[in-house]
N, C-alpha and C positions, 0 to 999 in steps of 0.2 A: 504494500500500500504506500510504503513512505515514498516510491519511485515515480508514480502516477501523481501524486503533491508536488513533487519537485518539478517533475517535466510540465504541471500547468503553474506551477509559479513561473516556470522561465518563461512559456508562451507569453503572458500578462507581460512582462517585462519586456518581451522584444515589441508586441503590441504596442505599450504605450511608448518604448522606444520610436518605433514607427510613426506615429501619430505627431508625437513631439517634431521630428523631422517634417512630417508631412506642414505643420501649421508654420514652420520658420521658412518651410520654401514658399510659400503662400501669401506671405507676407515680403518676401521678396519682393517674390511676379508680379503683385501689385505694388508695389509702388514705385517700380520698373516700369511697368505698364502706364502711370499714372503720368510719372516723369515724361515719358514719353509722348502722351498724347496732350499735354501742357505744351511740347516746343512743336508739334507736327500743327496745334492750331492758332498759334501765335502769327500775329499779322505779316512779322519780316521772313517765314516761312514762306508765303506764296510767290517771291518772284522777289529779284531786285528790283528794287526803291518802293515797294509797298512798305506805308505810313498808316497810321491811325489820325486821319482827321475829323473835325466837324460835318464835310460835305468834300467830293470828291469835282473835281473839275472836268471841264467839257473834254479833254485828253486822254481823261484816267478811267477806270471802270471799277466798280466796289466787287471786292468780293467779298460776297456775306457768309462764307461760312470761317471768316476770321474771328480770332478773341481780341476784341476791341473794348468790347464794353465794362471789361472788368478793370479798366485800367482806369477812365477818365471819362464822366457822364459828356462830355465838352466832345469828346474824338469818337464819334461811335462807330465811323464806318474804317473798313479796312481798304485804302486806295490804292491802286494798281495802274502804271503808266502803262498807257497802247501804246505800242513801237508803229 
């Protein structure tokens, strides 16, 4: 009997070993992930010389799926020069 005790003590123990690993990689990925999708929607991501202004000019073309708005209630749009 005392062998079958032992051998599910160690199970539990590599389990929660397991588990422990599993929630530190977890918490990596995400805030890897997080980082990352904070500079892919950043305004100066979409092209050279996109700005965050107030209003974009007869030249320029907004792209709205930029992060402008958490920066400055003033700059809300993300402007983008046409060549």
């Amino acid at each position: 009997m005392k062998k079958a005790q032992g051998l599910s003590m160690n199970v539990i123990i590599v389990a929660a070993l397991a588990l422990i690993v599993l929630v530190v990689v977890t918490i990596i990925f995400t805030s890897n992930v997080r980082n990352a999708n904070r500079g892919l929607n950043a305004c100066e991501s979409k092209g050279q010389g996109a700005t965050c202004r107030p209003t974009c000019e007869p030249s320029e073309v907004s792209v709205g799926a930029a992060d402008c708005k958490d920066r400055d209630e003033a700059n809300n749009f993300c402007c983008l020069p046409v060549k």
